[in-house]
C-alpha positions in Angstrom: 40.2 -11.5 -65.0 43.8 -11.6 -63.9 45.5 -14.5 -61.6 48.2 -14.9 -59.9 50.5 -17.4 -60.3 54.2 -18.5 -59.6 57.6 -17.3 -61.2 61.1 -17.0 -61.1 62.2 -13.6 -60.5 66.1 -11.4 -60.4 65.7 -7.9 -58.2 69.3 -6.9 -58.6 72.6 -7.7 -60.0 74.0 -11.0 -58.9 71.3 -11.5 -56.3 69.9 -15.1 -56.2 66.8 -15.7 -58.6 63.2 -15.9 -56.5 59.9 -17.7 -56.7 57.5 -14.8 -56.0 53.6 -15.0 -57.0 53.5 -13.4 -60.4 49.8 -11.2 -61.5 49.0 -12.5 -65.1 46.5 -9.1 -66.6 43.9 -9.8 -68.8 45.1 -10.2 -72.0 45.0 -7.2 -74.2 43.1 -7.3 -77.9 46.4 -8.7 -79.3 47.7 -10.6 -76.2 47.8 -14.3 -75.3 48.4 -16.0 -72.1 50.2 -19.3 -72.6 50.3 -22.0 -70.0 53.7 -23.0 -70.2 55.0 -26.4 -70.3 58.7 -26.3 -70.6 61.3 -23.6 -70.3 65.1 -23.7 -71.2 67.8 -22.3 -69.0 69.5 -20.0 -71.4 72.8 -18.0 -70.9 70.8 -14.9 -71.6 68.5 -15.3 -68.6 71.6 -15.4 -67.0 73.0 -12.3 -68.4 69.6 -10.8 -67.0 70.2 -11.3 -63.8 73.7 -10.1 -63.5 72.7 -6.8 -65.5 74.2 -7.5 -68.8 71.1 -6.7 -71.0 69.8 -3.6 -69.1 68.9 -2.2 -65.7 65.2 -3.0 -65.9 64.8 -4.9 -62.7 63.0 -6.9 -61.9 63.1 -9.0 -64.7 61.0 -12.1 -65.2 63.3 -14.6 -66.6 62.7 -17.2 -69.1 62.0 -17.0 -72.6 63.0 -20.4 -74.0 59.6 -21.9 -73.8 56.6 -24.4 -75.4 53.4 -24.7 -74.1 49.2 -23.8 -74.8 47.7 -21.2 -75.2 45.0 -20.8 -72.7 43.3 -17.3 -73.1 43.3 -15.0 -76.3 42.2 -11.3 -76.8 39.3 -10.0 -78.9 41.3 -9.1 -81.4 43.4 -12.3 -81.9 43.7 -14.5 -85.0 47.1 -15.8 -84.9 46.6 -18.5 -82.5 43.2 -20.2 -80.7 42.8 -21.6 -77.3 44.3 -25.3 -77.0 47.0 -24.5 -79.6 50.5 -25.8 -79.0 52.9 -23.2 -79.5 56.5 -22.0 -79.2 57.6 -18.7 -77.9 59.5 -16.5 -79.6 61.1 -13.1 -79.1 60.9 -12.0 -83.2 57.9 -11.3 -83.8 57.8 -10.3 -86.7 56.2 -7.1 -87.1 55.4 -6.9 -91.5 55.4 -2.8 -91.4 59.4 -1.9 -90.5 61.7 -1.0 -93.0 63.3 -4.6 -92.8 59.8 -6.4 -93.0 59.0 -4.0 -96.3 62.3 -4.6 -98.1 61.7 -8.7 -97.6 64.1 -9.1 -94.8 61.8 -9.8 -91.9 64.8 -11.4 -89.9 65.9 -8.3 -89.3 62.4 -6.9 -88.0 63.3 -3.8 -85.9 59.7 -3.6 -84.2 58.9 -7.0 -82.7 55.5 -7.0 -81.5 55.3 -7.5 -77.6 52.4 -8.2 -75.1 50.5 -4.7 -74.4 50.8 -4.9 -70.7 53.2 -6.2 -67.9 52.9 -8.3 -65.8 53.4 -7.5 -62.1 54.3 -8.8 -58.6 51.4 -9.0 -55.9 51.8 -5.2 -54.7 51.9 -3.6 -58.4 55.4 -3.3 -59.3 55.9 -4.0 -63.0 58.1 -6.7 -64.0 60.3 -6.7 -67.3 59.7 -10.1 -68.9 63.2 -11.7 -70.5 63.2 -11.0 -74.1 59.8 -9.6 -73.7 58.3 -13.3 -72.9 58.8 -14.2 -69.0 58.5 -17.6 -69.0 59.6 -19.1 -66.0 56.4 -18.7 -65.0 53.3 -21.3 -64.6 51.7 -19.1 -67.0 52.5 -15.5 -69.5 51.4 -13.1 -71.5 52.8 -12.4 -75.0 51.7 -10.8 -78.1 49.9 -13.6 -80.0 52.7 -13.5 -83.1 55.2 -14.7 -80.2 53.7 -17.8 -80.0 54.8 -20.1 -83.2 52.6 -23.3 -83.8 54.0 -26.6 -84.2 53.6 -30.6 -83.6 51.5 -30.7 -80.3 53.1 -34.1 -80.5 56.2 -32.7 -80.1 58.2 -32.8 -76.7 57.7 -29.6 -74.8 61.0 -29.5 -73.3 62.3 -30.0 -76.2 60.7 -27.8 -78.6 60.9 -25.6 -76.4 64.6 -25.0 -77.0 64.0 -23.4 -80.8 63.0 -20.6 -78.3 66.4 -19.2 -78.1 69.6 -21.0 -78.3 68.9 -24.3 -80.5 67.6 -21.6 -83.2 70.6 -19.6 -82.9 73.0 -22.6 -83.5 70.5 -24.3 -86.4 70.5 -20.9 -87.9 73.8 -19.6 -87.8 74.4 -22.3 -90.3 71.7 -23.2 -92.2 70.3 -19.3 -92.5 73.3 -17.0 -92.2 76.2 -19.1 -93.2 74.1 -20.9 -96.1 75.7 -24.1 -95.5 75.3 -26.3 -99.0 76.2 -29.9 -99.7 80.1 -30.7 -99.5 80.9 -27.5 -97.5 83.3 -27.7 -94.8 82.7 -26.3 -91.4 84.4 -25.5 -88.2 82.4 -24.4 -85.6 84.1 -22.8 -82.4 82.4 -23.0 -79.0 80.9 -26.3 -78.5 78.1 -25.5 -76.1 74.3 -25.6 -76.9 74.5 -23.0 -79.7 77.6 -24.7 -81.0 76.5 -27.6 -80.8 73.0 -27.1 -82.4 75.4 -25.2 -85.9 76.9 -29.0 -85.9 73.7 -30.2 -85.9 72.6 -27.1 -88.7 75.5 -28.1 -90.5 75.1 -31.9 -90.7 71.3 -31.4 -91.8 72.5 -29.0 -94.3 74.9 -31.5 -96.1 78.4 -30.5 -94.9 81.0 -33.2 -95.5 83.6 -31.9 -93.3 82.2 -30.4 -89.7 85.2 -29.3 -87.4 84.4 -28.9 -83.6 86.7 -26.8 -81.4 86.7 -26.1 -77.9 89.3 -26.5 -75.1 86.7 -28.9 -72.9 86.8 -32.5 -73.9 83.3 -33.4 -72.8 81.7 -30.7 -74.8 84.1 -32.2 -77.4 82.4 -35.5 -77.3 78.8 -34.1 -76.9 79.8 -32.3 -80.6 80.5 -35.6 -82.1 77.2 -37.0 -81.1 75.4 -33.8 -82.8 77.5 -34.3 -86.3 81.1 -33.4 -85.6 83.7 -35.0 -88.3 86.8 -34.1 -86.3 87.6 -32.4 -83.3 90.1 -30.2 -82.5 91.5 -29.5 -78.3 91.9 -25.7 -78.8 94.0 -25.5 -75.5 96.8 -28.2 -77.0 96.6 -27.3 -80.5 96.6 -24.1 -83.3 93.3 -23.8 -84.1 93.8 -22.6 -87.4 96.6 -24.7 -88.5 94.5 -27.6 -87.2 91.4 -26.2 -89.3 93.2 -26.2 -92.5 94.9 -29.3 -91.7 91.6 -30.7 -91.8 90.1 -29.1 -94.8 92.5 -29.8 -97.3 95.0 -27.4 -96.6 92.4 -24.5 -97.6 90.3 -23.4 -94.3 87.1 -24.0 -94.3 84.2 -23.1 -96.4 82.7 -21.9 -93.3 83.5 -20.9 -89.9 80.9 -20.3 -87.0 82.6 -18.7 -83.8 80.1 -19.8 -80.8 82.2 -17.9 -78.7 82.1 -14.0 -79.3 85.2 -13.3 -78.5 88.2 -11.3 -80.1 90.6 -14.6 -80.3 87.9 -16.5 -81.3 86.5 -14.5 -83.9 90.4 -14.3 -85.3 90.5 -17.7 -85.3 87.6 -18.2 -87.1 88.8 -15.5 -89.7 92.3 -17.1 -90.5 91.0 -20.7 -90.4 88.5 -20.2 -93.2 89.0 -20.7 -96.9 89.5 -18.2 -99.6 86.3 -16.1 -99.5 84.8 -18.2 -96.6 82.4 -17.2 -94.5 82.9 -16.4 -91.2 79.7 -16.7 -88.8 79.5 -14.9 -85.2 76.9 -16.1 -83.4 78.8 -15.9 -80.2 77.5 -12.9 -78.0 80.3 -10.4 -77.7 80.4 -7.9 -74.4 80.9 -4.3 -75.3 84.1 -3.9 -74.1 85.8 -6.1 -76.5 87.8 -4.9 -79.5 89.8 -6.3 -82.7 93.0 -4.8 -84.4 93.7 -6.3 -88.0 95.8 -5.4 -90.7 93.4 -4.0 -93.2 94.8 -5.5 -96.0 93.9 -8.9 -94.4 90.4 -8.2 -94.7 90.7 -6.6 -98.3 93.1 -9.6 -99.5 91.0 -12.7 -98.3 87.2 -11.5 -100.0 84.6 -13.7 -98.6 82.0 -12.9 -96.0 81.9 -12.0 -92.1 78.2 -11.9 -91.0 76.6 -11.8 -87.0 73.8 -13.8 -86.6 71.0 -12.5 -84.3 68.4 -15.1 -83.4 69.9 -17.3 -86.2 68.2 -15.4 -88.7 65.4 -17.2 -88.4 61.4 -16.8 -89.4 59.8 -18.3 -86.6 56.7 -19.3 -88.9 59.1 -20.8 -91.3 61.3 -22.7 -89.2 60.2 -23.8 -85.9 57.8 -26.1 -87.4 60.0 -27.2 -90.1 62.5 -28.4 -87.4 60.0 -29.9 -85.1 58.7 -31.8 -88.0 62.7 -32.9 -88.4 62.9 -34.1 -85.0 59.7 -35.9 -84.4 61.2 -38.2 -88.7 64.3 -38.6 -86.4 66.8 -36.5 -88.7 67.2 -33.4 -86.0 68.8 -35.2 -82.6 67.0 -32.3 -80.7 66.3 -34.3 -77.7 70.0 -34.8 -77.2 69.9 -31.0 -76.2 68.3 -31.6 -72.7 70.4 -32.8 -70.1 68.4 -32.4 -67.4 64.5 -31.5 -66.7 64.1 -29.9 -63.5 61.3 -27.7 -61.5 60.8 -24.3 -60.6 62.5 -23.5 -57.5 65.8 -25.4 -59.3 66.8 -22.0 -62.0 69.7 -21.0 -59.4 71.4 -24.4 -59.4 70.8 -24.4 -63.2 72.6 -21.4 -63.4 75.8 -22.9 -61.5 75.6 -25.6 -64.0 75.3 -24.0 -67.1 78.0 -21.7 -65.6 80.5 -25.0 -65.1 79.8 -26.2 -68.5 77.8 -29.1 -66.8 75.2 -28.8 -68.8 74.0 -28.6 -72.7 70.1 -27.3 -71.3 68.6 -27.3 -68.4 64.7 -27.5 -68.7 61.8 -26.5 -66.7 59.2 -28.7 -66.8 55.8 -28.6 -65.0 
């Protein structure tokens, strides 16, 4: 039967986030619902509410999320009451043309819960990345849900949800860090932060951190960070090479998604680097480059969606890193807070305050 329970909803552009009583259906033959535990404050939720994903309101935010499953469909076999799962937004789906040329990180039909869930009076809410989790309880399609460690921190596993992933992935997965690269990584927020992290794990003996705030440039040296580099005092690239031998660096992750940024990260990497953009861009923004820049210099540019990750693969890979103390993933939360506090987290995470905000229940 369904139940009603509480979550954190955004009617309109730029209006405050609301607790509202949330109607959890039955669970379709594929569907879960998944008492959560623990949900991440993400950027994206925030792009949500202020209408920078699409005008589906209202959206229920959250997707950053650990907890247990509760209630399964007839039909499920993925995952069995009392499991310990992470959510995730990639499900991958096996049948696309992605999944069938062995490229399932690029799935273009990720499997998603059969119904919506609604408010009190019937009207349909869009759940954030097609999870909703800041919510005592959701419904997903049962490959959302990842199993890992159930002696794993929530709030901390939690973060390979979204953000954490991203940063791990844009390293280890799409920029193929190897032992004795050298890295610079632009943006030193979570996702930054967690390609240090990527990077260090992956063997890199030279991890460059740039950003123009000097706390986040201290939080990157506790996640791996070699050197660091105050973009607003000094040339980022010149800096970059400085550091690398004179050469640039093997590779180069912009965190940042934006057109300076992404030219930085072009002109401060080696010889046929790499350059990594895991930094969400808005459509508005352009670059102009002399095409015989781009032909000259070889190498790679890549974007990384969702860190190119496999879920199955790598979530419980990386939880089994954190709990042998060799992923600092814990260092991620700053602060674990409840419910009714997603609004102040937002001001927070907005200020650069914050490396994650968690929800906890």
């Amino acid at each position: 039967m369904s139940e009603t329970v509480r979550g954190v909803i955004a009617r309109a552009i730029g209006a405050p986030v609301e607790l509202v009583d949330v109607v959890i259906p039955d669970p379709g033959p594929h569907d879960v619902v998944v008492r959560v535990q623990a949900c991440g404050v993400c950027h994206t939720d925030l792009h949500y509410r202020e209408g920078g994903i699409n005008d589906e309101f209202p959206f229920l935010l959250g997707h950053e999320a650990a907890g247990v499953v509760e209630t399964v469909g007839a039909a499920v076999t993925h995952v069995s009451p009392g499991d310990f799962v992470v959510l995730n937004w990639r499900a991958v789906c096996g049948e696309c043309r992605a999944c069938k040329r062995g490229r399932p990180w690029y799935c273009f039909a990720s499997d998603n819960a059969s119904k919506r869930m609604t408010l009190t009076d019937g009207t349909e809410l869009s759940p954030a990345l097609g999870i909703g989790a800041f919510a005592d309880k959701t419904l997903v399609h049962e490959r959302q849900c990842t199993k890992v460690d159930p002696e794993a921190d929530p709030a901390v596993a939690g973060l390979l949800g979204c953000g954490v992933m991203a940063g791990i992935g844009a390293a280890m997965n799409t920029g193929n860090v190897s032992r004795g690269d050298t890295v610079a990584v632009i943006g030193c927020g979570g996702v930054g932060d967690a390609a240090i992290a990527g990077a260090r794990l992956a063997g890199a003996r030279t991890i460059v951190a740039i950003d123009r705030d000097p706390r986040k440039l201290t939080w990157a040296k506790e996640f791996g960070a070699t050197h660091t580099v105050d973009a607003s005092a000094e040339d980022v690239v010149a800096r970059v090479q400085e550091l690398t031998d004179g050469f640039g660096a093997d590779v180069v992750i912009d965190a940042v998604g934006r057109p300076e940024t992404w030219k930085q990260a072009f002109y401060g990497r080696d010889l046929a680097g790499t350059v990594v953009l895991v930094g969400v861009p808005t459509p508005d923004m352009t670059i102009e480059m002399p095409l015989i820049d781009l032909f000259s210099r070889g190498g790679a540019l890549k974007s990384s969606w969702y860190g190119d990750c496999l879920p199955e693969r790598d979530f419980p890979m990386l939880v089994d890193l954190y709990r042998q103390g060799r992923l600092p993933l814990d260092r991620f939360v700053t602060e674990r807070i409840a419910l009714d506090e997603v609004e102040r987290a937002f001001t927070a995470m907005h200020a650069g305050e914050v490396l994650r905000s968690v929800v906890v229940w």
